[in-house]
N, C-alpha and C positions, 0 to 999 in steps of 0.2 A: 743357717742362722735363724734364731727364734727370738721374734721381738714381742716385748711384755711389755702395754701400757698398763702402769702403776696411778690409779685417778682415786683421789681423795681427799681429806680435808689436813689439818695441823700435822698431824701422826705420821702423813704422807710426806708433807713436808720438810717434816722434823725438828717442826719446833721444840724447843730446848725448856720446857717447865722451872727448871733451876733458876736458870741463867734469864729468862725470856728472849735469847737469841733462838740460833739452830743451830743443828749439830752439822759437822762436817760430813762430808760423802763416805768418809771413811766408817763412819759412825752411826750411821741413820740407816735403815734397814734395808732401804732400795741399793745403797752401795754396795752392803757388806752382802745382800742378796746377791748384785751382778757381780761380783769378788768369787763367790759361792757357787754360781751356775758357770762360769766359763768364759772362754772368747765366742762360743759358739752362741751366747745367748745376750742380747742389746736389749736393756731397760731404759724403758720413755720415765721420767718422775712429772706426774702432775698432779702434783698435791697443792692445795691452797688450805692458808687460815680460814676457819669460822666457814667452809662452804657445806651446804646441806645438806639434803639428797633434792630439794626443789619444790617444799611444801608451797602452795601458792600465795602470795601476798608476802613471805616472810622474809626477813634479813634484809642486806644491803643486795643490790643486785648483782654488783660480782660474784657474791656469795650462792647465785642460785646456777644450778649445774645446767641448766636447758641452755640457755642459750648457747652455751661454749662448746656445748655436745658434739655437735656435729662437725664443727670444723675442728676440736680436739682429735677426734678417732680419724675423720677425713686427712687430717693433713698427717697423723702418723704412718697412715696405710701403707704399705698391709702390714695386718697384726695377726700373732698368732693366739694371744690371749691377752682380756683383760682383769686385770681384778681391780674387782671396787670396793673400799673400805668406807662408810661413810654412817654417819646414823648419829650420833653424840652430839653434836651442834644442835639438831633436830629438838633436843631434850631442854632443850635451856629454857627456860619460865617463861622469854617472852612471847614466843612462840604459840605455848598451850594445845602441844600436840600431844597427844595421846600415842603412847607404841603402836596401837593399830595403825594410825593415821601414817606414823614415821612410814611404816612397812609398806602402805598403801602409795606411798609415795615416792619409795624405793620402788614398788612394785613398774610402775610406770617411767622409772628412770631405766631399768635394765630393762624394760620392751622397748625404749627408745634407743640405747646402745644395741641391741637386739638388730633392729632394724636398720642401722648405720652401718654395724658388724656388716651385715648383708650384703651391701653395694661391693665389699671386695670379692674379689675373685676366690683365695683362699677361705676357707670356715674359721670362722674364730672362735675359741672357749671362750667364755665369762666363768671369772671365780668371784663366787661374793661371800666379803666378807665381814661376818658381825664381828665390830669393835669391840675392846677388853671393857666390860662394865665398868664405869666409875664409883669410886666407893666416897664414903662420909668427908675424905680430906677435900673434895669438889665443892662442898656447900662452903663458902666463905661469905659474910654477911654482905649487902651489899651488889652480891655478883651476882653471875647468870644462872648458876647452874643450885637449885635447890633440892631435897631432899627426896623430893617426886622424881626431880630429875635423874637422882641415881636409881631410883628404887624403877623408873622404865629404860632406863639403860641397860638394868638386868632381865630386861622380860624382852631386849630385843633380838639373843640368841636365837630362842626357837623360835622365835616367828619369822625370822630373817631363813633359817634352814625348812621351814614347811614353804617358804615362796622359793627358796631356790629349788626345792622338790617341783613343783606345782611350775616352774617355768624351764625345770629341764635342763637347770646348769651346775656348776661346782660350787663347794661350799666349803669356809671353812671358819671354826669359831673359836678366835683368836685369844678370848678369855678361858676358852679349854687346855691353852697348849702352854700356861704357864709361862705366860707375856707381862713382867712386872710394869708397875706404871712411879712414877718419880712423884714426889713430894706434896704435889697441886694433887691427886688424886685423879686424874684426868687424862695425862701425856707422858707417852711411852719415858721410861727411862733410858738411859744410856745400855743397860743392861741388857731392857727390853726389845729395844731395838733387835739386838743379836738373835735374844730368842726367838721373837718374831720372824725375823730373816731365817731361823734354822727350819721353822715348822711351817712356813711357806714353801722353803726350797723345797721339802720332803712332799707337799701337796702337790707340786707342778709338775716335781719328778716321777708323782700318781698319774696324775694328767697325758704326759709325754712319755710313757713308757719304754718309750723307742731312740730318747734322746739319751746321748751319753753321758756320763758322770763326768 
């Protein structure tokens, strides 16, 4: 058995853009994912609305991933891999973080999974993964996410793949694999979901070469 914590923000969760609900298990990517890998393979979902990566001072504090860190990956243990999607909340005006900064601060979120990872007995993978860019339907007057905020959404690709370089773990870059986004410009569609779920599966099963189909 191979168990995959899935840690991330709305996208994780599956919130539903359309509708402002969420999408059933059936529907949302970590289901159709565990549907996809098998009986052989147990998906954790912890995904939250609006949570960061853990810029300091910022958001509401549920919303900030340190604290919950540890006793998320501790109490799932043992894991065989984690992937972490997160980065898009980071970009919202109020914030006033800059891509570097995002990444600087992912950077210190996967050293601290890094280091949790550790306490188990088995090795665990880390897959990190940069979010599908947000495009021009996100700016809505008004709201969070302004036209900087899409235009460092797109510059969080590569920076997110030169730290996963530079820290020695998997990567995968979710607005390369042709992952549509629903209406708000922001959250995965129904559609995306699936796609997302198909070019995950294919990365894990890079990952675990050894696991069966």
């Amino acid at each position: 058995m191979y168990h995959i914590l899935c840690f991330g923000d709305s996208n994780t969760h599956g919130y539903n853009g359309e509708t402002h609900g969420r999408f059933g298990w059936d529907k949302r990517w970590t289901g159709i994912l565990a549907r996809r890998l098998g009986p052989d393979w147990l998906l954790t979902e912890e995904g939250l609305c609006g949570r960061t990566t853990g810029l300091p001072g910022k958001g509401e504090r549920h919303q900030n991933p340190v604290p919950y860190l540890a006793p998320c990956i501790l109490s799932h243990s043992p894991l065989d891999l984690i992937v972490v999607m997160l980065g898009t909340n980071d970009t919202k005006a109020e914030y006033h973080a800059s891509p570097e900064e995002i990444t600087q601060s992912m950077r210190k979120l996967i050293q601290r999974i890094k280091a949790y990872a550790r306490l188990q007995e088995e090795k665990c993978a880390i897959l990190l993964v940069s979010p599908v860019p947000m495009d021009s339907r996100a700016v809505v007057s008004g709201g969070s996410f302004t036209g900087q905020s899409v235009e460092n959404s797109r510059q969080l690709p590569s920076l997110y793949r030169e730290l996963a370089r530079q820290l020695g773990i998997h990567f995968l870059d979710a607005g390369q694999a042709g992952v549509s986004l629903c209406s708000d410009g922001c959250h995965l569609s129904e559609e995306g979901h699936r796609q997302f779920a198909e070019a995950l599966e294919e990365k894990i099963r890079e990952i675990f070469p050894s696991a069966q189909a």
